[in-house]
C-alpha positions as CSV (number, residue, x, y, z in Angstrom):
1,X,-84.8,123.0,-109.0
2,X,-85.9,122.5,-112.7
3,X,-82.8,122.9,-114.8
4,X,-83.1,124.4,-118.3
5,X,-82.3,122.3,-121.5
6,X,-79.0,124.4,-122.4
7,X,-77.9,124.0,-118.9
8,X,-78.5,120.5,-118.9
9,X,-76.6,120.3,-121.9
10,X,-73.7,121.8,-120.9
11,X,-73.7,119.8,-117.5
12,X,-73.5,116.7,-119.6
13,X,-70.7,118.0,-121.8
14,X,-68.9,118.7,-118.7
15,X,-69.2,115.3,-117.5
16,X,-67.7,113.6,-120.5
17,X,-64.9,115.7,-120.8
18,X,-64.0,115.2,-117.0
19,X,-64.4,111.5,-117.5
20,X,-62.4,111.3,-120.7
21,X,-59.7,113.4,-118.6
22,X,-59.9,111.3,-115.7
23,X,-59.5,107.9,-117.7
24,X,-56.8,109.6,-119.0
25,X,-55.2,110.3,-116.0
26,X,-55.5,107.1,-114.5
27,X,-54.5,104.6,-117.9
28,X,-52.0,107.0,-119.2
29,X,-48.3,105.0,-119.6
30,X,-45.9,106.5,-116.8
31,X,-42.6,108.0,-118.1
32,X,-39.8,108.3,-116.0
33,X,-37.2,110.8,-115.0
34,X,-35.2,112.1,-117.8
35,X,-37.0,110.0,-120.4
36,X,-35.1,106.7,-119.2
37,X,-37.1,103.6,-119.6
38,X,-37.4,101.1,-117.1
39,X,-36.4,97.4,-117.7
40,X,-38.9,94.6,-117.4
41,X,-38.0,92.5,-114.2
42,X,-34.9,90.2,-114.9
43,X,-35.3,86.2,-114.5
44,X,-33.8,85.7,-110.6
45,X,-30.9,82.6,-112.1
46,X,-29.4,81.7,-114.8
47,X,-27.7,78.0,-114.8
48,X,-24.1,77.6,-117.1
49,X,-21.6,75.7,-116.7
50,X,-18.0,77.0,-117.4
51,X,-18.0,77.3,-120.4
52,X,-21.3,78.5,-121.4
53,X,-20.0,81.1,-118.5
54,X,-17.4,82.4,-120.6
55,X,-19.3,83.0,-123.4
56,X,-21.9,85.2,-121.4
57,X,-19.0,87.4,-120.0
58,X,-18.0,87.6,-123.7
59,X,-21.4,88.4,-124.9
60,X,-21.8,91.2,-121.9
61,X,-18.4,92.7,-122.4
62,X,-18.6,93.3,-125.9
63,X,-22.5,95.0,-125.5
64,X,-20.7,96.9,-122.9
65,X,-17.9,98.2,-125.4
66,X,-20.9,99.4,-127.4
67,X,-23.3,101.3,-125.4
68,X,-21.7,104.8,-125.7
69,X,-22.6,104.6,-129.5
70,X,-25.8,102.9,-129.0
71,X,-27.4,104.5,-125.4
72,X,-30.4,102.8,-126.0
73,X,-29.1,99.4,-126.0
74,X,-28.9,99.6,-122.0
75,X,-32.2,99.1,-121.2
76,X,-31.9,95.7,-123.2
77,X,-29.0,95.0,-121.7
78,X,-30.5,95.4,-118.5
79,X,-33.5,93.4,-119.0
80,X,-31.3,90.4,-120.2
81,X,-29.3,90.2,-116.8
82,X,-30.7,87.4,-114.4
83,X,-30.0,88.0,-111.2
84,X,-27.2,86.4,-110.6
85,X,-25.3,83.5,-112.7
86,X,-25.4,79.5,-111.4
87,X,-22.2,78.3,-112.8
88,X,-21.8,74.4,-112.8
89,X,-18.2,73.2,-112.2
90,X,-16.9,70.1,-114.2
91,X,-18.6,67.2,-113.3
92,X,-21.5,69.0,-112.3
93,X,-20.8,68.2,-108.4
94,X,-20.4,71.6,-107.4
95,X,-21.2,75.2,-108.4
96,X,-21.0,79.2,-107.7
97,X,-23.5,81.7,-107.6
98,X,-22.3,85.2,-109.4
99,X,-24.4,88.2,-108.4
100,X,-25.1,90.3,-111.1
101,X,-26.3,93.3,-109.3
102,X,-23.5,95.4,-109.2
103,X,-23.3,94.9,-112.8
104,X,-27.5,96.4,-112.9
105,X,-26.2,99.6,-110.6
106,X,-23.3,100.1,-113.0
107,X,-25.5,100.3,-116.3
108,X,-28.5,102.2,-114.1
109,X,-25.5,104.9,-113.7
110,X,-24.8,105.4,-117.3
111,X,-28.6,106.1,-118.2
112,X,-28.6,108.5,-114.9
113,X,-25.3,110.2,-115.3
114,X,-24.4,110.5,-118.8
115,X,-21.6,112.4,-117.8
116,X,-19.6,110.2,-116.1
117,X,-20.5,107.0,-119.1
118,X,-17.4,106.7,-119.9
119,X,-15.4,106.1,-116.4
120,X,-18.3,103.9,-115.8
121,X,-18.2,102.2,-118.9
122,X,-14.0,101.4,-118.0
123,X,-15.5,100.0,-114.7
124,X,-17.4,98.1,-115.8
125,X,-14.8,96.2,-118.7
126,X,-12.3,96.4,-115.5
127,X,-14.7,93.9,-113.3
128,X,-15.7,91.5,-116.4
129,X,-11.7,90.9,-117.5
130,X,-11.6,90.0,-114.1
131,X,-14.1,87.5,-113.6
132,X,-13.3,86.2,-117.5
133,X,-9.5,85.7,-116.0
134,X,-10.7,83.6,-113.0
135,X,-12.8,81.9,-115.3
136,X,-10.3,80.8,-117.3
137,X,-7.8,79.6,-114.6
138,X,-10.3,77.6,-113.4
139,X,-11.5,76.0,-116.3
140,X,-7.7,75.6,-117.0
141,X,-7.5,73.7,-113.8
142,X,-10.5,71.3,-114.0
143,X,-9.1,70.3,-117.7
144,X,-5.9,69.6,-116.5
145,X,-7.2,67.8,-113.4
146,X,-9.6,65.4,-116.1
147,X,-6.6,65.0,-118.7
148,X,-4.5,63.9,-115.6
149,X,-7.4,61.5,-114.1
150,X,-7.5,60.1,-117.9
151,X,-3.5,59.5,-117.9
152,X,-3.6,58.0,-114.2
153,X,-6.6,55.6,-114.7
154,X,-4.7,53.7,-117.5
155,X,-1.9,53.0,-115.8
156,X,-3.7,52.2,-112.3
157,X,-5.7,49.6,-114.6
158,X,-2.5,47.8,-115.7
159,X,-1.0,47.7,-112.1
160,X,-4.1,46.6,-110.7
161,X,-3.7,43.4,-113.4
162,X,-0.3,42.4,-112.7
163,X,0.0,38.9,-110.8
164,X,0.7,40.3,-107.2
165,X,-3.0,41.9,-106.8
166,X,-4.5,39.0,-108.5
167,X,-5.6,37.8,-105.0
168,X,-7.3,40.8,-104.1
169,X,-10.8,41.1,-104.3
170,X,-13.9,42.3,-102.7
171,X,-15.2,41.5,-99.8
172,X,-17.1,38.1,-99.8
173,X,-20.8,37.7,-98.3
174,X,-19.4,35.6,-95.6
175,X,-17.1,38.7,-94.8
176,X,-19.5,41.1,-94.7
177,X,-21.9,39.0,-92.6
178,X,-19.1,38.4,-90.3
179,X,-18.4,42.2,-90.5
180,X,-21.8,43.0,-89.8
181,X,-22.1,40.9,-87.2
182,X,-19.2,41.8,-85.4
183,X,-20.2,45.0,-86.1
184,X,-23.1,44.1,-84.1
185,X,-21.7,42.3,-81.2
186,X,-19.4,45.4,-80.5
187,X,-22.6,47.5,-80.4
188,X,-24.5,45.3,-77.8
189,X,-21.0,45.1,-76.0
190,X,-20.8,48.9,-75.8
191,X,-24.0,49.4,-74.7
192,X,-24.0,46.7,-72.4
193,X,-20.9,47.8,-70.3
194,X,-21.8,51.7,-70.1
195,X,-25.1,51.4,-69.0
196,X,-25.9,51.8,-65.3
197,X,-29.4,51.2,-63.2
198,X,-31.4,47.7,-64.3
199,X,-28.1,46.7,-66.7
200,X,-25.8,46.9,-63.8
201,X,-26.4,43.3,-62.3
202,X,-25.9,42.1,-65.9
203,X,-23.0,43.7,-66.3
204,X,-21.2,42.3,-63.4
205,X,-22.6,39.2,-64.3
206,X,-21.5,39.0,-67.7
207,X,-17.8,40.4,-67.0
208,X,-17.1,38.2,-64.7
209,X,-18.4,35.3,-66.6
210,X,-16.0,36.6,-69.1
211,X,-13.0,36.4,-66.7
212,X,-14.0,33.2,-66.0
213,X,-13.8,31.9,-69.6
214,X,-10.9,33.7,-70.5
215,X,-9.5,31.6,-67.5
216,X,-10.6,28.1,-68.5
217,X,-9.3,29.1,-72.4
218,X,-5.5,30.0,-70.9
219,X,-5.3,27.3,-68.9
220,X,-6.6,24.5,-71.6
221,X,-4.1,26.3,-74.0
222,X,-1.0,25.8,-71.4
223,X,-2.2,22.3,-70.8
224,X,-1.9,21.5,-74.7
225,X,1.3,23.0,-74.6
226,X,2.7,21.0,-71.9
227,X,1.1,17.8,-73.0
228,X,2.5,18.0,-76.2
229,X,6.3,19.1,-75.0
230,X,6.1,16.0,-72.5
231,X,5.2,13.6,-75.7
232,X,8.2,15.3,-77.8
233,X,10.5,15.0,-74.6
234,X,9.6,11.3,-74.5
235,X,10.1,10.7,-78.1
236,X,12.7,12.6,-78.8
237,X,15.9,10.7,-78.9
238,X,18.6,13.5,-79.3
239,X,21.3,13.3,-81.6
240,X,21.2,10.1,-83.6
241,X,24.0,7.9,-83.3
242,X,26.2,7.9,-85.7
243,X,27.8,4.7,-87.6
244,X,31.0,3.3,-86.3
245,X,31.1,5.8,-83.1
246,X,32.4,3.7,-79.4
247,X,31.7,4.4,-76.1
248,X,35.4,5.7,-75.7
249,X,34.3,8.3,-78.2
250,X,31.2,9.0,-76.3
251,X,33.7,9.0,-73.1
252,X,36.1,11.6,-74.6
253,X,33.5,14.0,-75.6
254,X,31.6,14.2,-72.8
255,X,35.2,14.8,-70.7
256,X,36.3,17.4,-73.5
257,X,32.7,19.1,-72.7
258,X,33.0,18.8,-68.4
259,X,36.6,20.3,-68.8
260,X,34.6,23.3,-70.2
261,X,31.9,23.7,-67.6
262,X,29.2,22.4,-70.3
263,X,28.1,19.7,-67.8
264,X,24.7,19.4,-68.7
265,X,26.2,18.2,-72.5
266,X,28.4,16.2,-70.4
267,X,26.2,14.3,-69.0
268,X,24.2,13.6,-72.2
269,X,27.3,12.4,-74.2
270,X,28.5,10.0,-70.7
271,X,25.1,8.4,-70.4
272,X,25.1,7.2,-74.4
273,X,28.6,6.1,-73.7
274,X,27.3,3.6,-71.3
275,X,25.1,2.4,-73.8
276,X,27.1,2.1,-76.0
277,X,29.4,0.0,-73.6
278,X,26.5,-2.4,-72.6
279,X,26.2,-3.0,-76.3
280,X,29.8,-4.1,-76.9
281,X,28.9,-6.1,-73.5
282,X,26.0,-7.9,-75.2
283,X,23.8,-6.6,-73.0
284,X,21.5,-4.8,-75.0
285,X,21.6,-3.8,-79.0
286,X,21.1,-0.2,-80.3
287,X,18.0,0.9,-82.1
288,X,17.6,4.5,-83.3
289,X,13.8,4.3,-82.5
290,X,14.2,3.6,-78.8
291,X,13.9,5.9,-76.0
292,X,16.2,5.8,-73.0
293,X,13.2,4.3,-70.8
294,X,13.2,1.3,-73.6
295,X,16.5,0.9,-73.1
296,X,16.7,0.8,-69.7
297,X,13.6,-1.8,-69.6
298,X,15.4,-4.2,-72.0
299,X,17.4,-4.9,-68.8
300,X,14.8,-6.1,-66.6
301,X,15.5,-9.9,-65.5
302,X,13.2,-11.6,-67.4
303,X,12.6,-9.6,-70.2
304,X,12.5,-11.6,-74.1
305,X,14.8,-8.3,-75.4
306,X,17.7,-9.5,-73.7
307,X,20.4,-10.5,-76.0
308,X,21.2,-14.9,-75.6
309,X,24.6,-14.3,-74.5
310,X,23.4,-11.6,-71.8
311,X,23.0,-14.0,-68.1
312,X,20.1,-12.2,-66.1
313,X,22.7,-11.7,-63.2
314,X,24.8,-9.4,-65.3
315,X,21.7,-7.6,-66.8
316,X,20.7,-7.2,-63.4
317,X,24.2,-5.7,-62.3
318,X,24.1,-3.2,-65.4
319,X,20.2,-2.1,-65.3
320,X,21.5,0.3,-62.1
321,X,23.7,2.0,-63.3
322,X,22.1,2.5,-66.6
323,X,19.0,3.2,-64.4
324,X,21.5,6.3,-62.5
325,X,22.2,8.0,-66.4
326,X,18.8,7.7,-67.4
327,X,17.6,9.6,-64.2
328,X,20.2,12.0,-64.4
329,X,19.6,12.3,-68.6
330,X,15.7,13.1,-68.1
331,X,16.5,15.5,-65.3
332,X,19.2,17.6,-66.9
333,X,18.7,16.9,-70.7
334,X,14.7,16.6,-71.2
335,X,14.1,18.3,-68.3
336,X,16.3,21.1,-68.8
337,X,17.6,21.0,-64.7
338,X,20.9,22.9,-64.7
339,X,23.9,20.3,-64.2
340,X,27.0,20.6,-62.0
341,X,30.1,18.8,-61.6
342,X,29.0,16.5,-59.4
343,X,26.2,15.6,-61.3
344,X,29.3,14.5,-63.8
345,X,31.5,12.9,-61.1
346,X,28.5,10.8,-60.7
347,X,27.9,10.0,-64.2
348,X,31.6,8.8,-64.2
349,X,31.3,6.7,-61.2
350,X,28.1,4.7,-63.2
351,X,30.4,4.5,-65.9
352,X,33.3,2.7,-63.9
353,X,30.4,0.5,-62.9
354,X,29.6,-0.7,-66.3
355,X,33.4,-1.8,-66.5
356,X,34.9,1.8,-68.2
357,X,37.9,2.6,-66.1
358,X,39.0,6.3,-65.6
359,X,42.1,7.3,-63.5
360,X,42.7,10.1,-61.5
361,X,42.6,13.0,-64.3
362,X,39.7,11.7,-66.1
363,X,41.4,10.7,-68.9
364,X,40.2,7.6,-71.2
365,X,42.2,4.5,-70.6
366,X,41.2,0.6,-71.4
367,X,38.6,-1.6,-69.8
């Protein structure tokens, strides 16, 4: 169907208008509920340290304080809040997160309910003090733990400086090589001895080449030992012998010592007694650097140490009885046997031999 020109006209008119409505529609700015305008979205973090921290709870609280004069100003205030606050301890090793969205809720409720702005407001002041106090304690605490760091480090300086800790120093390479590679051999050892399957032949193996060792080690230790006591017991002379001491001296004390049980010192102080008698005799001449065993070979018949005036006969007579308190010497002296009394009768007996006379009570009397 042919339309006319005024319809046509008219049809076009109505499809501008509808159009311009439409774009209208569609690009018009939105306007919310009650005429309360919407905040832009807020940054998700904002990083402070303490102190910077402070100031924002400052800054906050005092917009806060001024809102129910200036309503409009909480919109701006709630585009400024990030979501929540990063705040950087001292030292900037460790740090809290502070949500800010009960602080968002809060100011949406004043714009909402203008009614209830000012117990909201008192809310709101209520929770900031809050967080400014704990702020400040903790910032009070992190001072006081760096002023107290400064005051210690000082004086752990000047201690470290004194002469006692001069020695100390750090480990060496050779140390921590030797760390490491013990470090190592404890490792392999560990793994060696708690595995099980293909290790377990090993393992036996190597434990008992390790009992084996340890073996061989104790026993070349106690052999060092008792090579080396057996050269000190066959150098070692005893007490040296003092200037201007006799044989009846000798005598007395090792009686004094039998009368109190202390045999083994009795026998010690008879058998120098008798060498001391052979030297009055001629028969041999002391030397602190001889051994009893020296002694006792000076009288061998033959021998170039016998004294001139000493006949080999009488050398001869006196090497057995000297030869008897030598014996008895390395057995209860060096060899530490326990002596008895009649270990001592016998002593005395080589003694009367050598031409000391005792009588009945043991008591000293002249050759």
């Amino acid at each position: 169907m042919i339309l006319s020109l005024p319809v046509r006209l008219r049809v076009s008119h109505f499809i501008r208008v509808s159009g311009i409505v439409l774009a209208g529609i569609l690009f018009q700015i939105p306007s919310t509920k009650g005429g309360i305008d919407k905040p832009t979205a807020n940054p998700p973090m904002a990083d402070l340290d303490l102190r910077g921290y402070l100031v924002t709870l400052n800054r906050v609280s005092a917009a806060v304080q001024d809102l129910p004069a200036h309503l409009a100003g909480i919109s701006s205030l709630r585009a400024s809040l990030p979501k929540s606050w990063r705040v950087t301890m001292v030292g900037g090793k460790r740090y809290c997160e502070v949500s800010t969205v009960w602080l968002d809720s809060a100011l949406a409720r004043m714009q909402t309910d203008p009614a209830n702005l000012i117990p909201v407001q008192k809310n709101i002041l209520e929770h900031l003090k809050l967080l400014q106090e704990q702020a400040k304690s903790l910032d009070t605490s992190q001072s006081g733990v760096a002023n107290a760091n400064a005051n210690v480090l000082p004086r752990l300086n000047a201690i470290l400086q004194r002469n006692e800790f001069s020695s100390v120093q750090p480990p060496t390479w050779w140390q921590k090589l030797t760390a490491r590679m013990g470090g190592w051999a404890r490792r392999m050892l560990t793994k060696l001895l708690s595995g099980k399957g293909k290790h377990q032949a090993v393992r036996l193996v190597f434990v008992w080449l390790s009992i084996i060792a340890l073996f061989i080690l104790l026993a070349w230790i106690l052999g060092r030992a008792l090579v080396r006591t057996a050269k000190h017991a066959e150098l070692e002379l005893g007490t040296p012998m003092p200037a201007g001491k006799s044989w009846r001296v000798w005598a007395q004390e090792a009686l004094a010592a039998a009368r109190e049980s202390r045999f083994r010192e009795a026998v010690h102080f008879g058998y120098w007694a008798g060498v001391y008698r052979l030297q009055d005799l001629g028969a041999l001449k002391l030397e602190n650097a001889r051994t009893p065993r020296e002694y006792l070979r000076l009288l061998e018949p033959g021998s170039s140490n016998v004294p001139a005036q000493s006949s080999d006969e009488h050398a001869t007579n006196y090497r057995a009885p000297l030869q008897n308190l030598t014996r008895q010497l390395e057995l209860t002296w060096y060899g530490c046997q326990p002596a008895t009394e009649h270990d001592f009768a016998e002593t005395i007996e080589n003694l009367e031999a050598l031409g000391c006379r005792f009588p009945s009570d043991q008591s000293i009397a002249g050759c």
